[in-house]
MIZAVO-805903 format. One record per residue: x, y, z negated of N, C-alpha, C in turn. Coordinates in nm, 3 decimals, padded with zeros to 5 digits. Layout:
BEGIN
[atom [X,Y,Z],[X,Y,Z],[X,Y,Z]]
...
END
This chain:
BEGIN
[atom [02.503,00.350,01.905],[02.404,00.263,01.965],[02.263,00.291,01.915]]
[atom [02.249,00.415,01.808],[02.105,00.376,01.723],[02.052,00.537,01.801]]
[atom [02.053,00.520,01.912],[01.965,00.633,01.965],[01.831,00.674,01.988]]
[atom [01.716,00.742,02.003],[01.589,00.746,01.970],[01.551,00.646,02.074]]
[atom [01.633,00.600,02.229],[01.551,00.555,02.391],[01.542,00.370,02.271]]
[atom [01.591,00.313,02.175],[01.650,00.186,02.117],[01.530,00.162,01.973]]
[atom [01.485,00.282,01.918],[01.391,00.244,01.840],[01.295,00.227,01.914]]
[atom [01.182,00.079,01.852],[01.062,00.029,01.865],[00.915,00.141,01.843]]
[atom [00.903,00.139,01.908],[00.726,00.202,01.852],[00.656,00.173,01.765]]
[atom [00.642,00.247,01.669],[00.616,00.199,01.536],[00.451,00.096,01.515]]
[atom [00.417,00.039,01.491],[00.283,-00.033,01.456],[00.168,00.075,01.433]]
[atom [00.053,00.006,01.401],[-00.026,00.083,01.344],[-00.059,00.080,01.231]]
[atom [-00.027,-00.086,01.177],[00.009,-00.051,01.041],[00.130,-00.180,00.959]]
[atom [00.135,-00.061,00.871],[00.334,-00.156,00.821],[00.351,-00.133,00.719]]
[atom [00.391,-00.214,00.619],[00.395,-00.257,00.491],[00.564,-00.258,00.424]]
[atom [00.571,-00.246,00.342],[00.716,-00.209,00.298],[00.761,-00.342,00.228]]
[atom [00.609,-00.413,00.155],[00.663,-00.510,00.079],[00.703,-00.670,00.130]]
[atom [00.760,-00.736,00.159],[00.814,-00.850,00.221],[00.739,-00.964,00.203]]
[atom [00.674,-00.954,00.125],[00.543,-01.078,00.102],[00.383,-01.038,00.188]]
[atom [00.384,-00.917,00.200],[00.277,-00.887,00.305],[00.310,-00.954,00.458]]
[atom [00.183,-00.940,00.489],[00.194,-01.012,00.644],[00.182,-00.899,00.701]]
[atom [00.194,-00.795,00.703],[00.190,-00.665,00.780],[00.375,-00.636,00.765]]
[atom [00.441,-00.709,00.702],[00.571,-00.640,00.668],[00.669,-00.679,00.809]]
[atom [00.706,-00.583,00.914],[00.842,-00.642,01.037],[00.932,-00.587,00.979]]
[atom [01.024,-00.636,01.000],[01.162,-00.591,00.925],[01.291,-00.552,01.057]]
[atom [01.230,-00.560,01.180],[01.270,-00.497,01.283],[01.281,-00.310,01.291]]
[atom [01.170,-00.258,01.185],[01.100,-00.148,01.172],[01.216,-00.061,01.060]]
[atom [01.259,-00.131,00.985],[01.308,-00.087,00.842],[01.465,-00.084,00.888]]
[atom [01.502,-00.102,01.000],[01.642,-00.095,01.058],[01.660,00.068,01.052]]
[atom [01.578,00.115,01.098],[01.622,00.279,01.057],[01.451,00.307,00.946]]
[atom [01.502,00.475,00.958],[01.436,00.539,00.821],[01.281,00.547,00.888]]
[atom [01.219,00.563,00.818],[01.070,00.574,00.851],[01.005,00.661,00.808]]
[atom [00.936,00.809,00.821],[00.876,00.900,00.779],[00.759,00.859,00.798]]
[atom [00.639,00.924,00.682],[00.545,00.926,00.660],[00.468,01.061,00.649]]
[atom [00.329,01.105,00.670],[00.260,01.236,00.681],[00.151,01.201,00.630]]
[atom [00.088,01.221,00.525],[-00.062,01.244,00.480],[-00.117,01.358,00.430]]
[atom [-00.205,01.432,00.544],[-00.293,01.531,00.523],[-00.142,01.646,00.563]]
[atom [-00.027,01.640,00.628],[00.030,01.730,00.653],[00.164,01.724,00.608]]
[atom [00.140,01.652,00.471],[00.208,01.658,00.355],[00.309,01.554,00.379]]
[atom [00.407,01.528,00.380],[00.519,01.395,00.355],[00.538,01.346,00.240]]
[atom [00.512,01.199,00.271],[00.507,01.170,00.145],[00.628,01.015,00.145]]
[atom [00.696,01.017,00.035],[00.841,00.951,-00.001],[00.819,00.823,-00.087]]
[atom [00.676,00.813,-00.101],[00.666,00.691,-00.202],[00.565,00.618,-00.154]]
[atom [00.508,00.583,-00.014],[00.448,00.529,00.085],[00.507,00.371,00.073]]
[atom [00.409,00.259,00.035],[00.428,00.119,00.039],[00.369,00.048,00.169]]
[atom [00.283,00.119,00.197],[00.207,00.028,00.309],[00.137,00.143,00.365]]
[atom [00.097,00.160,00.534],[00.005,00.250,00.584],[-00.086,00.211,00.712]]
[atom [-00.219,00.221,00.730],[-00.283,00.204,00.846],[-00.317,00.334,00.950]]
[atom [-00.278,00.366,01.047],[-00.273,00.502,01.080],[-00.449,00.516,01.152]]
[atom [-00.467,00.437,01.205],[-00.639,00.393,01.256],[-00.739,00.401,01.142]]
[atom [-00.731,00.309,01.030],[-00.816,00.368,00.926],[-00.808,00.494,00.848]]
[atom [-00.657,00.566,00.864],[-00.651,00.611,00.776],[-00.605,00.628,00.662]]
[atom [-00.511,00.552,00.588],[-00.514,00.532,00.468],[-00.314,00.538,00.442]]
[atom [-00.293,00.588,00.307],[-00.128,00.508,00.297],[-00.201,00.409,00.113]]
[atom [-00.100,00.339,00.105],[-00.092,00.231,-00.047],[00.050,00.291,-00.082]]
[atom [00.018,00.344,-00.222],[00.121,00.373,-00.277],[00.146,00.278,-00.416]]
[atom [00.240,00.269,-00.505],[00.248,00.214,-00.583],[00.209,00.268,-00.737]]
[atom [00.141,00.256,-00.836],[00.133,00.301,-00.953],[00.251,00.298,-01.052]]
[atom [00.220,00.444,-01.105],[00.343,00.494,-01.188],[00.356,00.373,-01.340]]
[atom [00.250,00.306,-01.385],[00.293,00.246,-01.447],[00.224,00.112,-01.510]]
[atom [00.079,00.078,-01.378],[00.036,-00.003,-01.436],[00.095,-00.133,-01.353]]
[atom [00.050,-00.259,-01.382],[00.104,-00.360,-01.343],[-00.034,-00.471,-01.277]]
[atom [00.047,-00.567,-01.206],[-00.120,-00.681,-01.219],[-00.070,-00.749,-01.250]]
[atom [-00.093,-00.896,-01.305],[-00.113,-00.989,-01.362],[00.027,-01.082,-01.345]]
[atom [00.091,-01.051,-01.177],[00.151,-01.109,-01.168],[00.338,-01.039,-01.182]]
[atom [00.307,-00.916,-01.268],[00.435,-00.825,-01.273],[00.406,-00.722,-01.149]]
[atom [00.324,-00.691,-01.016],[00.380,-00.614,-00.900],[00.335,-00.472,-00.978]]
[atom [00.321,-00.403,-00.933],[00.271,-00.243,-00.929],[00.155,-00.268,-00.872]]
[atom [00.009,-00.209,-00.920],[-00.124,-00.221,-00.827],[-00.071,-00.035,-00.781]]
[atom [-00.141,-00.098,-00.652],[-00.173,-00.012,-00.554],[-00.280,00.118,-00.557]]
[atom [-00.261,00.230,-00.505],[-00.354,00.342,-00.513],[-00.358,00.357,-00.359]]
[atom [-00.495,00.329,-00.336],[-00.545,00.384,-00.182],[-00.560,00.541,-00.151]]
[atom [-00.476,00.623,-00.100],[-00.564,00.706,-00.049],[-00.550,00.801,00.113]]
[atom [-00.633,00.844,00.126],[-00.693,00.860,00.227],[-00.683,00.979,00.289]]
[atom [-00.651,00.983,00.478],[-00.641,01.131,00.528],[-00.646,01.094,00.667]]
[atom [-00.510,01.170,00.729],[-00.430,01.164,00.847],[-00.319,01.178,00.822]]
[atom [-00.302,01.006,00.918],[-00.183,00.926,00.858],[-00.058,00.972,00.988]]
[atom [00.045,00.997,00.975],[00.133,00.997,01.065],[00.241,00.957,01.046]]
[atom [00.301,00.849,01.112],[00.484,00.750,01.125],[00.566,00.827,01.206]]
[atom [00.648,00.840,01.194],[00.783,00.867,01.239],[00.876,00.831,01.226]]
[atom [00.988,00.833,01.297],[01.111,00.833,01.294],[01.220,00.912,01.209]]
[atom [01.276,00.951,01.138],[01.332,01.043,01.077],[01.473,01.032,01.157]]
END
């Protein structure tokens, strides 16, 4: 039943973490590829494909409230389907 005509069109931008208001969880039913600057990238938290940008998570700092702060950076963003 999980054929490509059944997946949704992905957003323009979508968030991995469940407390964001960017987060559908309609989306996360199958796998989700990511592309910045060409490159694929596997540790993608959040992405806007219009501005530009993916949020990844930091290797080891924290904020205040326990999460991982975020590293912005910046290219051409591309979603897919895997």
């Amino acid at each position: 039943m999980s054929d490509t005509n059944s997946k949704p069109t992905l957003p323009d931008r979508l968030a991995g973490n469940p407390r964001s208001p960017h987060h559908l969880e309609e989306f996360f039913e199958h796998q989700i590829g990511i592309r910045l600057n060409g490159k694929e990238r596997k540790d993608v938290d959040e992405y806007c494909i219009s501005e530009g940008w993916v949020k990844i998570a930091s290797p080891r700092a924290l904020d205040r409230r326990g999460q991982p702060m975020m590293i912005t950076l910046k290219g051409t963003v591309e979603a897919y389907y895997l």
